[in-house]
C-alpha positions in Angstrom: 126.3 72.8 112.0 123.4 71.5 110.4 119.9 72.6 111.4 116.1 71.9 110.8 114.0 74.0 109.2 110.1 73.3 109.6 108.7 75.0 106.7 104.3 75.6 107.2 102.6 76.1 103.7 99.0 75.6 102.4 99.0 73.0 98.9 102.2 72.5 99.2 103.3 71.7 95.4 100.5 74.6 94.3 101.2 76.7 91.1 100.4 79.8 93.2 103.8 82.6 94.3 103.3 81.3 97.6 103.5 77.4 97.2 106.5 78.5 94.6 108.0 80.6 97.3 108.0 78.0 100.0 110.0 75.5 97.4 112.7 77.7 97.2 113.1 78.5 100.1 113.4 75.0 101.2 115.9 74.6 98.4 117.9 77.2 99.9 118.2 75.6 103.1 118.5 72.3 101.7 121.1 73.0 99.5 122.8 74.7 102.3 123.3 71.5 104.2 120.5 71.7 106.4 117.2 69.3 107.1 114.0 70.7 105.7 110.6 69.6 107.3 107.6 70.8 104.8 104.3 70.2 106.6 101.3 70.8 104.7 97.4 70.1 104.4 97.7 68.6 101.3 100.1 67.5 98.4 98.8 69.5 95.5 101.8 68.4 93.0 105.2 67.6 92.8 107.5 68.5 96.0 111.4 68.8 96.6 113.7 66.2 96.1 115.4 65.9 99.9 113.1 66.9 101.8 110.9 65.0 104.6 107.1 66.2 103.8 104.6 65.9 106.8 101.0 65.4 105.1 98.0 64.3 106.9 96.2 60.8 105.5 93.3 62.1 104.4 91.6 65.6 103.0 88.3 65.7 104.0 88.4 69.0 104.6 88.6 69.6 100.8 85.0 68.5 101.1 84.3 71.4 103.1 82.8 75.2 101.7 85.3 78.6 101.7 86.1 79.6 105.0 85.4 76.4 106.9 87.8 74.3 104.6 90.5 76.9 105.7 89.7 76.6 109.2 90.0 72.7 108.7 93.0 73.3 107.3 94.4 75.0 109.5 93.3 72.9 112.5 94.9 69.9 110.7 98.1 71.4 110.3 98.3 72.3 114.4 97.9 69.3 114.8 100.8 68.1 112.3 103.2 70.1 114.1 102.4 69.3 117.4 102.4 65.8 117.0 106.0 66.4 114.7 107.5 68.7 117.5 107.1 66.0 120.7 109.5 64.1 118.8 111.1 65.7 115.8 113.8 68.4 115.4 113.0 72.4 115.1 115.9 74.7 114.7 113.0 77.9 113.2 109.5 77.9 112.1 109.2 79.5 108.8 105.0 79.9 107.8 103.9 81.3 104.6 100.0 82.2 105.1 98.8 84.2 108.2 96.1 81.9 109.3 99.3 79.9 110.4 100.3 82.1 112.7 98.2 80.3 115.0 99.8 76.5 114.9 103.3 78.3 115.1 103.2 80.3 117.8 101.3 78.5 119.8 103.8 75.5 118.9 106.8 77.5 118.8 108.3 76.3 122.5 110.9 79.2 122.0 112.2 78.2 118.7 112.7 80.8 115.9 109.6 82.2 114.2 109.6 83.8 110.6 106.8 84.9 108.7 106.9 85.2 105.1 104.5 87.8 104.5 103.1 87.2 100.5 100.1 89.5 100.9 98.2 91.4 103.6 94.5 91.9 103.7 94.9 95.4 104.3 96.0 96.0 101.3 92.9 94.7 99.5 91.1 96.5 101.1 92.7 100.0 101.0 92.8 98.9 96.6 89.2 98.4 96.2 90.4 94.8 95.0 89.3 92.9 98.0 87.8 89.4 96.2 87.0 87.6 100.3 83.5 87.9 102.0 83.3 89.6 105.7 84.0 86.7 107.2 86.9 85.5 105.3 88.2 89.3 105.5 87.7 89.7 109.5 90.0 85.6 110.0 92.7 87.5 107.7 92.8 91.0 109.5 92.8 89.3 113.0 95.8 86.4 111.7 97.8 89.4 109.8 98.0 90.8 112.9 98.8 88.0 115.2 101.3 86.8 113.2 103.1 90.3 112.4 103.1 91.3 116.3 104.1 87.8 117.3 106.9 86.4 115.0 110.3 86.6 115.7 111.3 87.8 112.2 109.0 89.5 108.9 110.3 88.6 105.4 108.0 90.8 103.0 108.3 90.3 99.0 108.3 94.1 98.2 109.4 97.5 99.7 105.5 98.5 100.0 104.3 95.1 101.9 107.0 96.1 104.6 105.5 99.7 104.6 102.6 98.0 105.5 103.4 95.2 107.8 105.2 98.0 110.0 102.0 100.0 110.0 100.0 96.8 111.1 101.9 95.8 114.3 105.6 94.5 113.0 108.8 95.3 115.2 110.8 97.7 112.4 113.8 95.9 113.3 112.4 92.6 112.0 111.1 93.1 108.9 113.2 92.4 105.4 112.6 92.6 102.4 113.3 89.4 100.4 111.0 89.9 96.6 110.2 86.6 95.2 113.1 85.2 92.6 113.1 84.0 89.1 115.3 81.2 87.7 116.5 83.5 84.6 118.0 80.2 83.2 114.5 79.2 82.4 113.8 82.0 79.9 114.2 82.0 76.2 116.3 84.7 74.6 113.9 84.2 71.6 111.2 86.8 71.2 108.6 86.3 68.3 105.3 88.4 68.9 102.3 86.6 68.1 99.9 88.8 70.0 99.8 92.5 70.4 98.7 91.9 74.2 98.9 89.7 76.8 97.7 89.8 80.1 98.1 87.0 82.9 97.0 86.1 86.4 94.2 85.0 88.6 91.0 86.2 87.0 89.2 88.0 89.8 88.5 91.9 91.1 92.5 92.2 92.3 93.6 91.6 89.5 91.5 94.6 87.2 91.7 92.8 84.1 88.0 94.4 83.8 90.4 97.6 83.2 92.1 96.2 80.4 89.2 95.1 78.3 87.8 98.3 79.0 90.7 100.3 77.7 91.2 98.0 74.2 87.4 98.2 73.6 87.9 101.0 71.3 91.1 100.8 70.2 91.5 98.8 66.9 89.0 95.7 66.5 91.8 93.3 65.3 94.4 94.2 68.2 95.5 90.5 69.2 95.2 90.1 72.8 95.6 87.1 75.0 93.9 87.0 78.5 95.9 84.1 80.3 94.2 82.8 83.4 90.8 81.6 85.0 89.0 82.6 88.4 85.3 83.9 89.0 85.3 86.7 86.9 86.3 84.8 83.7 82.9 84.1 82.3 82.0 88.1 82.6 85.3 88.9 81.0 84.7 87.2 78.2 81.4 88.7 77.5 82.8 91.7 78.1 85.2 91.1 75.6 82.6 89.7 72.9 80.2 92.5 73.5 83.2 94.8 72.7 84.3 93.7 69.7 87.1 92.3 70.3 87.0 89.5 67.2 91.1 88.4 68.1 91.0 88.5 72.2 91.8 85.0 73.6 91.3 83.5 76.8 93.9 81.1 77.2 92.7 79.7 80.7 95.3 78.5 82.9 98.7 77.4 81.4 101.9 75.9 83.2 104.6 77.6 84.1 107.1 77.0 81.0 103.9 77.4 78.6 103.8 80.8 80.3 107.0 81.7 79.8 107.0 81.2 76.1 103.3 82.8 75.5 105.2 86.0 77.6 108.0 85.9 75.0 105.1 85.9 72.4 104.1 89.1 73.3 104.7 92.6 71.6 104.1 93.9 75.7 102.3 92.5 78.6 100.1 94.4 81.0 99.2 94.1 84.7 96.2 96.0 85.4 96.1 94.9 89.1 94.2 97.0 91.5 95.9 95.2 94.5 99.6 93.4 93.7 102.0 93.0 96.8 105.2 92.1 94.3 103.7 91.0 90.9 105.2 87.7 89.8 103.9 87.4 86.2 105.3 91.2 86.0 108.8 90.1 86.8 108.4 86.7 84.4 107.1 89.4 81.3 110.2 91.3 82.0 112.8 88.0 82.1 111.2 87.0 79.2 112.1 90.6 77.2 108.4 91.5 77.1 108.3 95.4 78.2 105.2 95.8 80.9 102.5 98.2 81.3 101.9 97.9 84.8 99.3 99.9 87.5 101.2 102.0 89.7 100.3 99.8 92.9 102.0 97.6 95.4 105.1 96.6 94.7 105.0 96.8 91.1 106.3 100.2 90.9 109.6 98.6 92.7 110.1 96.2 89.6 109.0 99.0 86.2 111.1 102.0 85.1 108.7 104.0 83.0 110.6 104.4 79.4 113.1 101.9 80.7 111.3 98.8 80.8 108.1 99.7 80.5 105.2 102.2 81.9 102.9 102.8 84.6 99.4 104.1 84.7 96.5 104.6 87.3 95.0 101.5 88.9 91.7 101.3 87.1 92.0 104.3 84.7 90.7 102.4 81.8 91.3 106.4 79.2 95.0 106.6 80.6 95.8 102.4 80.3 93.8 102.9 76.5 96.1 106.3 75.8 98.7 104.3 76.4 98.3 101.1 74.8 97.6 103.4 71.4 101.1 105.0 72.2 103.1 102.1 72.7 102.1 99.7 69.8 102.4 102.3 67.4 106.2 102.4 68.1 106.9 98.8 67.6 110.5 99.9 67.3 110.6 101.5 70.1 109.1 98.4 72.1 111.8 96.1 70.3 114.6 98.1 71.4 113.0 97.6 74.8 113.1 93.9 75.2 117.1 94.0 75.9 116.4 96.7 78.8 113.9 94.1 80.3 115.8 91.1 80.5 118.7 93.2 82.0 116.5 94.9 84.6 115.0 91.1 85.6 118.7 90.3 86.6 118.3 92.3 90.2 115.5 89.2 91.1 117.7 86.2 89.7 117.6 83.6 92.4 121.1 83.3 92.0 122.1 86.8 93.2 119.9 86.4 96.4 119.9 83.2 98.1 122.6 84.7 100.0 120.3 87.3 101.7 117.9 84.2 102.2 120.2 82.1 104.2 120.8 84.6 106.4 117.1 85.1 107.1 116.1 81.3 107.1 119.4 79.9 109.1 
């Protein structure tokens, strides 16, 4: 018997994990036979094909500074869903950012309530890699914790944001573990390394690629690496980098998706520095792409690399022990090579393919 799910979702057709996330999903359910309801604050790109989309007229709110354009945001989409739910169907309501715990629950009428837990404030601030203001930090804590109490079921994207949503409030016996999922049809089998290094993500504290400039600074001058990304910290990087020495470092600024995946391939090894990562997507994409990954041993990246297997771990923000390393590893480029087959095979556990099962069971 068919159902509708009513998916909740900041930007929906956003680049970021979570916008990506909330897609599949909705594919899932779609493709299961079901009706999918995406409301949002704001079309932000390109949505799925099949599905009814529930977007307000106008976004003013955009207009609006930090914390008070998510509060607008939020606000609007309360009032999406309530106007949708005093005539349209809701068999579960399925949220993907805490701050929605609010318009859910207090819309929920007794329907199904899943929240698809993507990150926790918690564990920015236990990292050091907090990048939000008190205010901003105080709305997460208070909707983490409303929306982990007082939903029905917890879907976490790692083994460690589970740990975590547990110690926060969650029931034990509804929290699952569902990592986000890679198409692995999408990655090239090719692997031609143009850069010695590359590193990718949201440039901004969480993401310690301060650590990484920091640990090739002294290693050889002409070491080709290629920061992929942009966010507040970018300008300092880069001086960072020129002040360094770094003559072949490139800051790539943000690239799509499929130019990502071929810049990965490109790559003699990638490296996540990350002081805070609850799965680490771009960690999974290096590894489907046969790039080996040097990754901090946080979050949930320790769930995704093998050390000597498909790649290595070091101590978040340990610039000596990420630079040891890096020395080690490039000077084996055999070694690395002979790794690339090891990566692809260990990226097969998070093909989409081999979990939407575990997905439908959640959602529907």
């Amino acid at each position: 018997m068919a159902k509708t799910i009513v998916h909740l979702v900041y930007s929906l057709g956003g680049n970021g994990s979570v916008q990506r996330r909330a897609q599949l999903d909705a594919r899932v359910a779609r493709d299961a036979g079901h009706d999918v309801v995406m409301i949002t604050n704001r079309l932000a790109g390109p949505v799925l094909a099949g599905v009814r989309v529930v977007v307000p007229r106008h976004n003013w709110h955009q207009r609006l500074p930090g914390t008070l354009r998510e509060l607008a945001a939020m606000a609007i989409i309360y009032l999406l869903l309530w106007r949708y739910l005093r005539e349209g169907a809701a068999d579960a309501l399925v949220f993907h950012d805490s701050t929605l715990s609010w318009p859910v629950l207090l819309n929920a009428g007794g329907r199904p309530t899943i929240y698809m837990v993507h990150a926790l404030i918690r564990d920015r601030l236990e990292s050091g890699g907090n990048p939000y203001g008190p205010l901003r930090t105080w709305l997460y804590r208070r909707a983490n914790r409303h929306g982990l109490r007082g939903s029905g079921h917890v879907v976490c994207v790692s083994h460690y944001m589970a740990r975590l949503a547990i110690d926060e409030g969650a029931n034990p016996r509804a929290v699952t573990v569902i990592p986000n999922l890679l198409d692995l049809g999408e990655f090239t089998a090719s692997h031609e390394p143009q850069y010695d290094v590359i590193c990718a993500g949201r440039l901004s504290v969480e993401k310690g690629v301060d650590t990484l400039i920091a640990a090739v600074c002294d290693l050889d001058p002409d070491l080709r690496v290629a920061i992929v990304g942009d966010g507040p910290q970018r300008q300092d990087l880069e001086e960072r980098a020129a002040h360094s020495g770094l003559s072949s470092c490139e800051f790539l600024g943000w690239v799509d998706r499929p130019r990502l995946r071929g810049l990965l391939a490109q790559a003699a090894v990638q490296v996540v520095p990350s002081r805070s990562e609850p799965q680490g997507v771009v960690a999974l994409e290096g590894l489907a792409a046969g790039t080996p990954v040097i990754a901090a041993d946080v979050g949930g990246l320790p769930e995704m690399v093998e050390p000597e297997r498909n790649g290595w771990l070091f101590p978040a923000g340990d610039a000596g022990a990420l630079q040891q390393l890096l020395a080690r590893v490039l000077s084996d480029r055999p070694h690395l090579a002979r790794m690339r087959k090891e990566a692809r095979r260990s990226a097969r556990a998070f093909d989409q393919r081999t979990m939407l099962g575990r997905l439908e069971q959640i959602y529907l």
